[in-house]
C-alpha positions as CSV (number, residue, x, y, z in Angstrom):
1,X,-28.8,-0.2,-4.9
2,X,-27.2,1.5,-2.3
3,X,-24.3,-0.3,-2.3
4,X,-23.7,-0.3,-5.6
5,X,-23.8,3.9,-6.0
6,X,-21.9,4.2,-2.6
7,X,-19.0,1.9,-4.1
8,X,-19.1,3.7,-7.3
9,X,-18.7,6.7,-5.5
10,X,-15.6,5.8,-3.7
11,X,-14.1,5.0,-6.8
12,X,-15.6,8.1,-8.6
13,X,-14.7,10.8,-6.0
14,X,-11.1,10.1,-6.3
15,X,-11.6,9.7,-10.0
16,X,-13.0,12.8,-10.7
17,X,-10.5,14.7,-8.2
18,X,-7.3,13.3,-10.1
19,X,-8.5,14.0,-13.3
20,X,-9.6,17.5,-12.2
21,X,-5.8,17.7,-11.4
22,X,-4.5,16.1,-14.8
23,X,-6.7,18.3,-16.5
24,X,-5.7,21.3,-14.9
25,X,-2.0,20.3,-15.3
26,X,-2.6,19.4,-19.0
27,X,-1.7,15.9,-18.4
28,X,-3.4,13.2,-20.8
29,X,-5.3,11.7,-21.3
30,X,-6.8,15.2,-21.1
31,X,-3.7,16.9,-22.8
32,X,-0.3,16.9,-24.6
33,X,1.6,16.9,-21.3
34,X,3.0,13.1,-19.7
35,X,4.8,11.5,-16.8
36,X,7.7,10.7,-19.1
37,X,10.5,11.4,-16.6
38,X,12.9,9.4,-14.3
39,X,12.6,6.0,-14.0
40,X,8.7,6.0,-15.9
41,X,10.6,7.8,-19.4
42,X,13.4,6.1,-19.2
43,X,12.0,2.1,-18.4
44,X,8.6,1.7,-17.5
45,X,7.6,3.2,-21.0
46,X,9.6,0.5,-22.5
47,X,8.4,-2.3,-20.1
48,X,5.1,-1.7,-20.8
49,X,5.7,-1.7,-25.1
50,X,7.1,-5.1,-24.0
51,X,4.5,-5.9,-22.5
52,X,2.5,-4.8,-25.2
53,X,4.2,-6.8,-27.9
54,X,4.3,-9.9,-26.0
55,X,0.9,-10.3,-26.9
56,X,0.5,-8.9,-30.2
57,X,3.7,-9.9,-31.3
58,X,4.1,-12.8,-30.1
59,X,7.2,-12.6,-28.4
60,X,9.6,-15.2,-26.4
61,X,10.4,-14.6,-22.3
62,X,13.7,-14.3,-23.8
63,X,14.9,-11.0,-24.7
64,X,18.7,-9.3,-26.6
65,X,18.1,-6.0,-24.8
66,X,20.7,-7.2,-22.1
67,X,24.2,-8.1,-23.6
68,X,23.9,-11.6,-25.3
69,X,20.6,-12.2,-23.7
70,X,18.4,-13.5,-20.5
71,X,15.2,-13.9,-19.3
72,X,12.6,-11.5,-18.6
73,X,10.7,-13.2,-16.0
74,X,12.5,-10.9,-13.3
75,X,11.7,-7.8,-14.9
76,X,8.5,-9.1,-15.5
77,X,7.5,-10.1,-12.0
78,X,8.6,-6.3,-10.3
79,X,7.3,-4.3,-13.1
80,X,4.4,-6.6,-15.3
81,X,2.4,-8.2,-13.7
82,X,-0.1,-5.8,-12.9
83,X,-3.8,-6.7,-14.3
84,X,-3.8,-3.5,-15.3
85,X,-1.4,-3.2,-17.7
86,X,-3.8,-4.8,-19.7
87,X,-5.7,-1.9,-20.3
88,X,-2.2,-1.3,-23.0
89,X,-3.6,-4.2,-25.1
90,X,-6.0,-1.9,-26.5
91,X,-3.8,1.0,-27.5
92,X,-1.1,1.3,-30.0
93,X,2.3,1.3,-28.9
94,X,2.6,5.0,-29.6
95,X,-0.1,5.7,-27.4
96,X,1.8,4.4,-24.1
97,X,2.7,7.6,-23.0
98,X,-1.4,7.9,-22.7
99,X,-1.8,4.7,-21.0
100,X,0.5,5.4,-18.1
101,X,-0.9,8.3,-17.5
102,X,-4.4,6.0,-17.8
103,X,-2.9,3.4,-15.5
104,X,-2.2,5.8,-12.6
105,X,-5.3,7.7,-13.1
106,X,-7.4,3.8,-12.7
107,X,-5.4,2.6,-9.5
108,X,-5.6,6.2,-7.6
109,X,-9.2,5.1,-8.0
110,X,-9.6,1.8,-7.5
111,X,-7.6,2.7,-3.9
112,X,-10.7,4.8,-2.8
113,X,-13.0,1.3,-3.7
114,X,-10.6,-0.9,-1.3
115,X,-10.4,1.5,1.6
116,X,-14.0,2.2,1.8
117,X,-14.6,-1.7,1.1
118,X,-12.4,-2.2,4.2
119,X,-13.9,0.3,6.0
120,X,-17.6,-0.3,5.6
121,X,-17.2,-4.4,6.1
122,X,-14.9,-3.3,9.4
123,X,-17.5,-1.0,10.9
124,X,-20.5,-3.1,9.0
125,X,-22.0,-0.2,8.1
126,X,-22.6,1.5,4.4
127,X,-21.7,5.3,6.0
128,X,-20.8,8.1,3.4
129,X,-18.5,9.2,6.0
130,X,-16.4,6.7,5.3
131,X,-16.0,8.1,1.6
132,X,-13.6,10.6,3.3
133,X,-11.7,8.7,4.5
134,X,-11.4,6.3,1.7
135,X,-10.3,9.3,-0.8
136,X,-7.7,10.5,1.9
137,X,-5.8,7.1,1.3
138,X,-6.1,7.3,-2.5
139,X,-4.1,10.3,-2.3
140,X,-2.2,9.6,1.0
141,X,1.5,11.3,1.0
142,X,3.1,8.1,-0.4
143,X,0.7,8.3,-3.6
144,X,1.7,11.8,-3.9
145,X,5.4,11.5,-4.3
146,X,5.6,7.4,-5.6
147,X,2.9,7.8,-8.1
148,X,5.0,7.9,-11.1
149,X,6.2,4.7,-9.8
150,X,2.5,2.8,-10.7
151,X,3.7,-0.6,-10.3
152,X,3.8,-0.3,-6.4
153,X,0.3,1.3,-6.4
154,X,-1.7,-2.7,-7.1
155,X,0.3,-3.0,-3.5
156,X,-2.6,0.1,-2.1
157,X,-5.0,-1.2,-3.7
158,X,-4.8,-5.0,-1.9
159,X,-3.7,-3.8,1.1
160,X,-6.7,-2.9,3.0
161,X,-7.7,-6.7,1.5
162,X,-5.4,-8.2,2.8
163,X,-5.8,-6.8,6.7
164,X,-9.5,-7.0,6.4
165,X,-8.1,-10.8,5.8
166,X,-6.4,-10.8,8.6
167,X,-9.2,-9.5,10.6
168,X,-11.8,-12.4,9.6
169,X,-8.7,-15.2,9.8
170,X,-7.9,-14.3,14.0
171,X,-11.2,-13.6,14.6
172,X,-13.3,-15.6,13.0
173,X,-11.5,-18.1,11.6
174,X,-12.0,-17.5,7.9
175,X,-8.2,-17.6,6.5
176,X,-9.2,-17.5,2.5
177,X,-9.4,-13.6,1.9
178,X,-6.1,-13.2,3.8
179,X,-4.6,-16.2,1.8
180,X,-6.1,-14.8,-2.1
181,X,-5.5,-10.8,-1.5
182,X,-1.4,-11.7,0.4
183,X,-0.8,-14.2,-3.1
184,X,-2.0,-10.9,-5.3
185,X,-0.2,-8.6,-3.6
186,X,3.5,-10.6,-4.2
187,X,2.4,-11.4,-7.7
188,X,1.6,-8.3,-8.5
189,X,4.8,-6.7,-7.1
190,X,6.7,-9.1,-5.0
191,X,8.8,-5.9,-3.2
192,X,6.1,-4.2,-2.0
193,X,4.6,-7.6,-1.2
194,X,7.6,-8.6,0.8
195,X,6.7,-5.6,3.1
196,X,3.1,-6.7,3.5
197,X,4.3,-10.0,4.6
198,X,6.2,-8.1,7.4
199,X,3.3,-6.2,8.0
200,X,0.9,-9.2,9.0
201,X,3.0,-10.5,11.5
202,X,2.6,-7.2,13.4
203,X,-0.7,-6.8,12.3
204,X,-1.6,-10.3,13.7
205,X,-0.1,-9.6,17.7
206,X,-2.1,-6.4,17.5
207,X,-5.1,-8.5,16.8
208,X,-4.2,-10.9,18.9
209,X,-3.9,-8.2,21.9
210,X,-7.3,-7.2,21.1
211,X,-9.0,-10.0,20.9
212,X,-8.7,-11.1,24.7
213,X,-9.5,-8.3,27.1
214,X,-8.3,-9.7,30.0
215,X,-5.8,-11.6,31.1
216,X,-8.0,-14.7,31.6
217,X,-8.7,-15.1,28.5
218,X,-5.5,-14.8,27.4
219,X,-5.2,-18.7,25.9
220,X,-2.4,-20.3,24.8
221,X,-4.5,-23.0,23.1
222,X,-6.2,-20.1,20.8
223,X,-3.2,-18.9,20.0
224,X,-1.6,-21.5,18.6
225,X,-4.6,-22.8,16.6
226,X,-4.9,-19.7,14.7
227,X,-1.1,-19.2,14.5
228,X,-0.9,-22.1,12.3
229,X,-3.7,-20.9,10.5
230,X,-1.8,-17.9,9.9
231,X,1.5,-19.7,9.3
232,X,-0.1,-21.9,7.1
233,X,-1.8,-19.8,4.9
234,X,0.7,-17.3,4.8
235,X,3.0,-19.9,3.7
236,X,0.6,-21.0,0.8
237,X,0.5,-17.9,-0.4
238,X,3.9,-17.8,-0.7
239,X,3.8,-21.0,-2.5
240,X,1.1,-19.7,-5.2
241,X,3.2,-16.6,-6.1
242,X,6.5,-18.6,-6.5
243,X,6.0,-18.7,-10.4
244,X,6.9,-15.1,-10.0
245,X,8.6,-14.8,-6.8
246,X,11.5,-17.4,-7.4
247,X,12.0,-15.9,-11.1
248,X,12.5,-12.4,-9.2
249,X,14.3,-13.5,-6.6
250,X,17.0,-15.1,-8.6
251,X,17.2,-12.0,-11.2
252,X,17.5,-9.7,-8.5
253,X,20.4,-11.4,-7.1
254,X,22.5,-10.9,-10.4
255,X,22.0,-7.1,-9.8
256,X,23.7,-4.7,-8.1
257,X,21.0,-4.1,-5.9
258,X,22.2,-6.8,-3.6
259,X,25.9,-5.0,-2.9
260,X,26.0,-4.9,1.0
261,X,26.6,-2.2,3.1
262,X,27.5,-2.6,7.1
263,X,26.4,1.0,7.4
264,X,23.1,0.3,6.5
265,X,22.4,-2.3,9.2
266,X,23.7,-0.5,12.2
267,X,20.8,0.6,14.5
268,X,21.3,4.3,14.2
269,X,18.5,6.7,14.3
270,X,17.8,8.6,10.6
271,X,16.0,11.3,11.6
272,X,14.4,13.3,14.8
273,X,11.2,15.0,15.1
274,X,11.4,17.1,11.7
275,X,9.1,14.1,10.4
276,X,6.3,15.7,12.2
277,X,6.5,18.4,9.6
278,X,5.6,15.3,7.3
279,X,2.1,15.5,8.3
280,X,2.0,18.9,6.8
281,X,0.9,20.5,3.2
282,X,3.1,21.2,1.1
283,X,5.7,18.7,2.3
284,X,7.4,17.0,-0.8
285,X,8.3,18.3,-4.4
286,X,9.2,16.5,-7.4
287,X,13.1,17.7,-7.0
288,X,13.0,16.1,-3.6
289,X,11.9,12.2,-4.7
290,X,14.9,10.7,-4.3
291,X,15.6,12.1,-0.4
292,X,13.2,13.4,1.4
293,X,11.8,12.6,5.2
294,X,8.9,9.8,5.4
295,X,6.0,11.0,3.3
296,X,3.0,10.7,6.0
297,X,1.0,13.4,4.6
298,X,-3.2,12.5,4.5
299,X,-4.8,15.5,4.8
300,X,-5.3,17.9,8.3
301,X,-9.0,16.6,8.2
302,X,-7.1,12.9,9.4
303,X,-4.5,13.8,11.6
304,X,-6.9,15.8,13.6
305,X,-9.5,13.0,14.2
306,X,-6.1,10.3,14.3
307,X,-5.4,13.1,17.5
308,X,-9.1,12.3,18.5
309,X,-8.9,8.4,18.6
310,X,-6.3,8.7,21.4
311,X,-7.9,11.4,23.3
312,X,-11.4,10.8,23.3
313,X,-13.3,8.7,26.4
314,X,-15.2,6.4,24.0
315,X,-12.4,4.0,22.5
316,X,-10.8,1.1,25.3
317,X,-7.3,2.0,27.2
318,X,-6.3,-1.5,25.6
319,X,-7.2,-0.7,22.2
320,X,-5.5,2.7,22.5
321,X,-2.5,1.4,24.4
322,X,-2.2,-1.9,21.0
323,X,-2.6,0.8,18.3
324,X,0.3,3.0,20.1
325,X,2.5,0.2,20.1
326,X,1.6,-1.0,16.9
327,X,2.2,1.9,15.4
328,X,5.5,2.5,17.2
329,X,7.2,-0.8,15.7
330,X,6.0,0.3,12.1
331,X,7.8,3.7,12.6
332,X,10.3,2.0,14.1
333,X,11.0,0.6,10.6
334,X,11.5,4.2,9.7
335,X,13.6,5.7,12.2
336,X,16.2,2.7,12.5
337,X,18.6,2.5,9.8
338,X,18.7,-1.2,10.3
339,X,14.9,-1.9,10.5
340,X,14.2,0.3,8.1
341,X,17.3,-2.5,5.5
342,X,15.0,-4.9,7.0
343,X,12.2,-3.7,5.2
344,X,13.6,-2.7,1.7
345,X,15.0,-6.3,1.3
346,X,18.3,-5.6,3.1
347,X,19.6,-3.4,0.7
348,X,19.4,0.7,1.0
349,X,16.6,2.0,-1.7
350,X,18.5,3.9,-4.5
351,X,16.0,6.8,-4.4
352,X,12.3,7.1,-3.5
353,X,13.3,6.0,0.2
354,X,10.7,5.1,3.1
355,X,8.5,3.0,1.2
356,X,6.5,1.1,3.8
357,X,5.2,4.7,4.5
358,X,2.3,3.6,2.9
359,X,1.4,1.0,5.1
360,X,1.4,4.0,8.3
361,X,-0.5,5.9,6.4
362,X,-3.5,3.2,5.9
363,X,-3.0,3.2,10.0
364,X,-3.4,6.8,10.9
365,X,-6.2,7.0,8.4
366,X,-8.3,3.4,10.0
367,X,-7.4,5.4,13.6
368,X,-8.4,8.2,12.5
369,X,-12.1,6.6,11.1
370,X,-12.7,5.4,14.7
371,X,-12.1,8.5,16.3
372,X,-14.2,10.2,14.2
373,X,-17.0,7.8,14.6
374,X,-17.3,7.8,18.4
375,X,-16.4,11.8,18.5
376,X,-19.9,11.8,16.1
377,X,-21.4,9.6,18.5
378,X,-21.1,11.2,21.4
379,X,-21.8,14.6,19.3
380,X,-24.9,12.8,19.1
381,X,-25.8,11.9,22.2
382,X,-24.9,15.7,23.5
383,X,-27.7,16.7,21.2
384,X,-30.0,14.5,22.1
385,X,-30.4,15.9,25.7
């Protein structure tokens, strides 16, 4: 029973706070405002009545709406294949506008259930502490500013899946969560996906590093065996998504989107230390969307106690030293104009830039859940004299 009202409240908290914030906005579904601007008024409204008439309809995978015709299986596998959009089955088509707004509302939430799912089978402990922390990363900066953009938001949502995957494939062997929550992830938006991908490889040294406190122990045999693992079952999931990710690929490569720039793969710094004002309130506006500094915002509560992790006696040099570096290659992917191609597929984002941000922000808030815990602890302990 505990379980079950401390999972309902991780996805309730953020719930209720976003629809506090719709309301008081006049948003719907609790008003006659909507998100109907930029990209989500001008397509993903009429994606998702496609999507909508593809099963009442009856529709083909073959559409007119592009010259003399083509298939829809590209547009489908970046913007449609969210479970979620099937919430739209059960709506008219000129109640869309609602269901976006219903879509983002559902996934802000849902977020909140797969951070504190992470966090709780991490830590192996059912802590309301964690709740926090899990409603911090449902409205993380990247949420904030990409929200209108709810197709990359399935990509939150499996993410803490897919590293708690990770976790249980390096150290104990156990490769099947990683392999099931990596597929969903590229099915459900192969770009954001694609990032994830990158992700795990960094992820898995970190691990790695961790796993073998001294030097020792540091075996090559290990290594290898759950390499291929890794290999392996990344590759399967790869595999299992390719009914989508092949379809997407080769749409994708009739677009412009794949014009190439030499600019955009030199190794040039994009900005200094003015992304330290990212951590900030107050740091991004809807006029600023399309360029603007990474968006690393997750609440002062988090930055203090991600300040804590690295400070505080109770947390290993080696761990501290492996999240420092760990999270010095992902911003790395920021600063560098190349690494940061890298990471959007090789081709500069048109708009909305820096989105692996998302990915550092899951970091700084998992950091900042271990600082706080042994800060608590040894609170505790002070007391107990």
């Amino acid at each position: 029973m505990k379980k079950i009202f401390f999972y309902a409240m991780s996805i309730g908290i953020p719930f209720i706070i976003c629809s506090l914030v719709f309301y008081s906005l006049n948003i719907a579904p609790f008003g006659h405002q909507t998100f109907l601007v930029s990209d989500i008024g001008s397509q993903y409204l009429q994606f998702l009545n496609f999507f909508h008439s593809f099963f009442t309809d009856h529709l083909s995978l073959y559409s007119f709406s592009n010259g003399i015709g083509d298939s829809v299986l590209a547009l489908a596998g970046y913007y449609l294949t969210s479970p979620f959009n099937l919430i739209s089955l059960f709506f008219n088509e000129s109640n869309m506008p609602v269901v976006l707004s219903l879509l983002i509302l559902l996934k802000i939430s849902v977020m909140g259930f797969s951070m504190s799912f992470y966090l709780s089978k991490h830590h192996k402990k059912l802590d309301y502490s964690i709740l926090l922390f899990s409603t911090a990363y449902s409205f993380c900066g990247f949420v904030i500013a990409y929200s209108m953009n709810y197709m990359w938001l399935d990509a939150l949502i499996l993410l803490p899946f897919v590293v708690l995957g990770l976790e249980r494939l390096w150290l104990q062997n156990r490769p099947t969560l990683y392999a099931v929550s990596l597929c969903l992830t590229i099915v459900t938006n192969y770009y954001l996906g694609y990032m994830v991908c990158l992700f795990s490889v960094l992820y898995s040294i970190y691990l790695y590093a961790l796993q073998y406190e001294k030097r020792e122990d540091f075996k090559i045999a290990i290594l290898f065996k759950r390499g291929k693992t890794f290999i392996l079952y990344s590759l399967l999931a790869g595999l299992t998504s390719s009914f989508v990710l092949i379809p997407s690929i080769l749409g994708m490569m009739n677009t412009a989107k794949t014009s190439f720039s030499i600019i955009s793969l030199l190794p040039y710094p994009k900005f200094f230390i003015s992304v330290f004002s990212q951590l900030g309130i107050g740091t991004i506006r809807y006029d600023l969307r399309l360029d603007h500094l990474p968006t690393l915002y997750s609440g002062i509560f988090i930055v203090i106690f991600f300040i804590v992790y690295f400070l505080i006696t109770g947390i290993s040099k080696r761990e501290k030293v492996a999240s420092f570096y760990l999270l010095v290659a992902l911003f790395a992917t920021l600063i560098i104009e190349l690494f940061n191609t890298i990471w959007h597929m090789f081709q500069s984002p048109a708009g909305f830039p820096y989105r692996q941000t998302f990915i550092f922000s899951f970091l700084i808030i998992i950091f900042s859940y271990k600082g706080f815990l042994v800060w608590r602890k040894s609170c505790e302990k002070r007391l107990s004299f």
